[in-house]
TIMIKE-379295 format. One line per field, with one value per residue (C-alpha): residue in three letters; residue number from 1; x, y, z; chain. Coordinates in steps of 0.5 Angstrom, whole numbers, plus 500, padded with zeros to 3 digits. Example, Ala and Ser with C-alpha at 12.3 -4.5 7.8 and 13.67 -1.06 7.14 Angstrom:
residues 2
residuo	ALA,SER
num	1,2
x	525,527
y	491,498
z	516,514
cadena	A,A
END
This chain:
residues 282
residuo	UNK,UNK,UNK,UNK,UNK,UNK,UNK,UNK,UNK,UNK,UNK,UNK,UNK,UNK,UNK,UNK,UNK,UNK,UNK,UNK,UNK,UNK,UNK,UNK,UNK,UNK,UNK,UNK,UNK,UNK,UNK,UNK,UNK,UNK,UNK,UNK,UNK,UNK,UNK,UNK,UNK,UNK,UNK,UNK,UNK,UNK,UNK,UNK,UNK,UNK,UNK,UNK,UNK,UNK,UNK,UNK,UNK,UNK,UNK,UNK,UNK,UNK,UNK,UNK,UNK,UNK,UNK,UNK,UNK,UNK,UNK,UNK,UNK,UNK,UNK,UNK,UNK,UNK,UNK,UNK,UNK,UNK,UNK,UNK,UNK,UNK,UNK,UNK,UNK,UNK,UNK,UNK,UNK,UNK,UNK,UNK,UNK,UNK,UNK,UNK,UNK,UNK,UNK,UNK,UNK,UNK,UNK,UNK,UNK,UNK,UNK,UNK,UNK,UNK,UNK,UNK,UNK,UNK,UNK,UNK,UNK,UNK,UNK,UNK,UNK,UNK,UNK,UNK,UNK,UNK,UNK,UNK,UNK,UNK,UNK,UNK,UNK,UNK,UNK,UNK,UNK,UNK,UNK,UNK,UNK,UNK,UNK,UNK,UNK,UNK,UNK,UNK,UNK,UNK,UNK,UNK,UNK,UNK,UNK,UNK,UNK,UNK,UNK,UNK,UNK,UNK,UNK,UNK,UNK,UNK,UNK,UNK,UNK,UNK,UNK,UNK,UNK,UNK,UNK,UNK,UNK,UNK,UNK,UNK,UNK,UNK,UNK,UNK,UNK,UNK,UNK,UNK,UNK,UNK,UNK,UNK,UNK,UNK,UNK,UNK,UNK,UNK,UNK,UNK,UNK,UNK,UNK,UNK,UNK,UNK,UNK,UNK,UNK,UNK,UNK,UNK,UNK,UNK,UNK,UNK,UNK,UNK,UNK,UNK,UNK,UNK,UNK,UNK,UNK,UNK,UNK,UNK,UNK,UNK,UNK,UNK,UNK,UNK,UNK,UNK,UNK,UNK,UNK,UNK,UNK,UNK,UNK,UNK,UNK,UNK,UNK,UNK,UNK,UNK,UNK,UNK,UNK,UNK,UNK,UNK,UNK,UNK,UNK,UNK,UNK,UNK,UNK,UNK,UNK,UNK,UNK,UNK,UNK,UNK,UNK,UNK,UNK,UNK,UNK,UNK,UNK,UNK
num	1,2,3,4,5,6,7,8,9,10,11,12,13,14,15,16,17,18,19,20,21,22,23,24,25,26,27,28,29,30,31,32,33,34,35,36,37,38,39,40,41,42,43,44,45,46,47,48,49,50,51,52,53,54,55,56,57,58,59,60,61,62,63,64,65,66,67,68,69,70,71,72,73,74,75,76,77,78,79,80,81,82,83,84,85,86,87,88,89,90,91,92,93,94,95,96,97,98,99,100,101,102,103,104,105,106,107,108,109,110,111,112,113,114,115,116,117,118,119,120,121,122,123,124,125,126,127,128,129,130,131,132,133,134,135,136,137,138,139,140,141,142,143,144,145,146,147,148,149,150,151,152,153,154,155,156,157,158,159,160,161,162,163,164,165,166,167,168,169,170,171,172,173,174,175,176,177,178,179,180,181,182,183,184,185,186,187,188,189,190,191,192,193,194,195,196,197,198,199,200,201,202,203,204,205,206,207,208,209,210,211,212,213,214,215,216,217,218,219,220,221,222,223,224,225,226,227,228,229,230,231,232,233,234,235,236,237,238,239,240,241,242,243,244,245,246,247,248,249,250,251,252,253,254,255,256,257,258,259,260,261,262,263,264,265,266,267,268,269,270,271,272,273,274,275,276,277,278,279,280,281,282
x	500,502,499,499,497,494,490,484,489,491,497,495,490,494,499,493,491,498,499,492,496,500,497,492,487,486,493,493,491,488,490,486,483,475,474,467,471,474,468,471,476,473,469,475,477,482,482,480,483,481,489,489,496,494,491,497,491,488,495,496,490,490,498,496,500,504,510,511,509,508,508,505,507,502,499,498,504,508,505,508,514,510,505,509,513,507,506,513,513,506,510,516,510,507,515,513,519,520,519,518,517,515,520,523,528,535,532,539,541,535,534,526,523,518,525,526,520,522,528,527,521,528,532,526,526,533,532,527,531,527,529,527,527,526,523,525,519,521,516,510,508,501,503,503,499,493,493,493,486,487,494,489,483,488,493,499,503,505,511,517,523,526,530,530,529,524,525,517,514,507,504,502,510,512,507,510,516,512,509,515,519,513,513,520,524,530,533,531,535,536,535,532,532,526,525,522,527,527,528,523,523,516,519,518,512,508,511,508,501,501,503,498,493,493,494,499,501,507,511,511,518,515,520,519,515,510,509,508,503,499,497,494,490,487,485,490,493,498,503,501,503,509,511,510,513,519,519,520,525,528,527,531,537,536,534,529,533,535,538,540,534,533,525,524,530,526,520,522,519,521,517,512,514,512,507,503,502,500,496,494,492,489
y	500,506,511,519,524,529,526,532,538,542,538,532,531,532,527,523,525,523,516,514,514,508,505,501,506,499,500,507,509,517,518,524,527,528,522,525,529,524,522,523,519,514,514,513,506,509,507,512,512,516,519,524,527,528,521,515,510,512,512,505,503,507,505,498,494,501,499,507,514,520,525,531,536,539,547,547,552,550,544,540,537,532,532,530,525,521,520,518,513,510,509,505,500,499,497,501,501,508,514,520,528,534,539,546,548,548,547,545,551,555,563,562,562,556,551,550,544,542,541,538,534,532,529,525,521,520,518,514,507,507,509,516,521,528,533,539,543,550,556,554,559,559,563,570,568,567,574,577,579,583,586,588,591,595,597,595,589,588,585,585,581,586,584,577,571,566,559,557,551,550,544,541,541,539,533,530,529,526,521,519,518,514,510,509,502,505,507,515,519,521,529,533,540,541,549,551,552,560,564,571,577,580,585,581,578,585,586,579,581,588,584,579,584,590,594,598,594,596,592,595,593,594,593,588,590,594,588,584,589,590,583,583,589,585,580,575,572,575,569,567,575,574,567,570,577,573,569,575,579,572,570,578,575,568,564,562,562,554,553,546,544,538,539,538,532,529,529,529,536,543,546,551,557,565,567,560,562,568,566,561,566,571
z	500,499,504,504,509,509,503,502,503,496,495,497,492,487,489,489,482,480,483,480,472,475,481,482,486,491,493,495,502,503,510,512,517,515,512,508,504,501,498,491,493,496,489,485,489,494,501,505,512,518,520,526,527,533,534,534,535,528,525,527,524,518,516,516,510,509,504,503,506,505,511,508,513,518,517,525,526,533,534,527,531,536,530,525,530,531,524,524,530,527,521,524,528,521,518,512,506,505,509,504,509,505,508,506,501,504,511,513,513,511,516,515,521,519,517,525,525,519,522,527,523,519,525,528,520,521,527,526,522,517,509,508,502,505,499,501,497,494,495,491,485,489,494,490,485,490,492,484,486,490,487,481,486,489,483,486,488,495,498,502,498,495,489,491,486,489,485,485,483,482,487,481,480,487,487,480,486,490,486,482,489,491,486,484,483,483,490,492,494,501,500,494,494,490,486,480,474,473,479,480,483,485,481,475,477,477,470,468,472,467,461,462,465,461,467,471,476,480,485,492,496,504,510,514,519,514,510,518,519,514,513,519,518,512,516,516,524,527,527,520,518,521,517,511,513,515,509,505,508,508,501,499,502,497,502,497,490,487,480,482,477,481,481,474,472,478,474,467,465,466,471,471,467,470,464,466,472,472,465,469,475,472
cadena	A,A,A,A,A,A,A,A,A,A,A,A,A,A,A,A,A,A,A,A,A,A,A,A,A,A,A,A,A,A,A,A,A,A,A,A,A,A,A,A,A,A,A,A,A,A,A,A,A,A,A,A,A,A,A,A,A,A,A,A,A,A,A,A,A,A,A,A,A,A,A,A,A,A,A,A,A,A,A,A,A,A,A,A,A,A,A,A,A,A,A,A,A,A,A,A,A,A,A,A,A,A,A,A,A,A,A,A,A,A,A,A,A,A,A,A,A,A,A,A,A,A,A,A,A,A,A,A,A,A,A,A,A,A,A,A,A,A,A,A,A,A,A,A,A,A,A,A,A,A,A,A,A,A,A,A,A,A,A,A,A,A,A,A,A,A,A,A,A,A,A,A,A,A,A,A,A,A,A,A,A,A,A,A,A,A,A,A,A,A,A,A,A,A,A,A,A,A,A,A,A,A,A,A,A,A,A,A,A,A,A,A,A,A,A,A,A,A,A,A,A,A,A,A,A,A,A,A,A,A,A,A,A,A,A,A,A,A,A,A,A,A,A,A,A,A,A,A,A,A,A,A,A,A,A,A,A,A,A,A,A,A,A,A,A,A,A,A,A,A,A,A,A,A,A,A,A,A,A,A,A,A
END
């Protein structure tokens, strides 16, 4: 069995999606926490498994048969570390084949404040005996491409990543990665830093959005804290404001560039290119 967690989030469906071009639906488990929203799944003749990350008892019984895992990590802020050591243990009781973690880019090393549970979600998987492959995700293209209304509505960009390149993917990109690790005959690799194959500057992302658009859209570089500050001032919760504020100071020193190219050698086609996202987007 090939067991994926979070099964019902953005990404995971899509992992999902990709595994059904070559497995059979019977040997892919959906662990999911709402097992009514996987319905549609369940119709498609995926199991569907009830896995709380917070529940080791319903990991057990949903990693029954695992040969593969896919922990897709945890959206809870400050609580992924034990979360996510929950999977890991459940899996080193079902004695899965291979262990497969969604981290971040470069998270041996990365300044990004959202890194350290990755980190610490990094050593638990090594730890842990069992043959791992750590996809560290880059930046997904949906990050910035999800808010183009409101950059259209009030005629400007806003960020706070300065000059910095930001090596994005699409998730539909960093899914292919997943599935191809899942499904590989071969030895996977112990770490992939994974990244979109062409850096950007939100500079450079306006000027697509105008482009496509056909309306001015400039690129407005705010300081860290103005940045933090007017995310909450649009409705977002303050640690959330203060991720993705960091992220972007961050990304202005590099943190967030790659130009290894493994993303799309991984999945055996270049990945999302800049005008499609924003085509897609717009």
């Amino acid at each position: 069995m090939i067991i994926v967690t979070g099964a019902t989030g953005q990404l995971g469906r899509l992992v999902i999606a990709r595994l059904l071009k070559t497995v059979p639906a019977a040997q892919i488990v959906a662990a999911v926490r709402d097992v009514a929203k996987a319905s549609d799944l369940a119709a498609q003749g995926v199991q569907v498994r009830r896995a709380d990350y917070t529940d080791p008892a319903s990991l057990d019984a949903a990693f029954q048969g695992a040969i593969k895992v896919l922990l897709i990590s945890s959206n809870e802020l400050g609580q992924r570390g034990a979360q996510h050591r929950n999977v890991i243990d459940a899996a080193v009781r079902a004695k899965a084949g291979l262990l497969a973690y969604t981290s971040v880019l470069h998270a041996d090393t990365s300044p990004l404040v959202l890194a350290a549970e990755h980190r610490e979600t990094e050593a638990a998987v090594r730890a842990s005996g069992l043959p791992y492959s750590l996809l560290r995700n880059g930046w997904y293209v949906e990050n910035y491409t999800g808010g183009l209304g409101g950059a259209l509505a009030h005629g400007a960009l806003a960020g706070g990543a300065g000059e910095g390149r930001i090596a994005a993917a699409a998730r539909a990109d960093y899914a292919d990665a997943a599935a191809a690790v899942l499904t590989s005959t071969q030895v996977v690799e112990q770490v992939y830093e994974l990244a979109g194959d062409h850096g950007f500057t939100l500079g450079e992302l306006a000027d697509e959005v105008s482009r496509q658009s056909g309306k001015h859209i400039p690129f407005h570089n705010l300081p860290q804290q103005e940045y933090r500050e007017m995310l909450v001032g649009v409705g977002l919760p303050a640690a959330l404001a203060e991720l993705i504020s960091d992220s972007d100071a961050q990304a202005a020193k590099g943190a967030l560039d790659d130009r290894s190219g493994t993303l799309g050698k991984l999945i055996g086609h270049p990945t999302i290119t800049l005008a499609d996202a924003v085509k897609a987007a717009l």
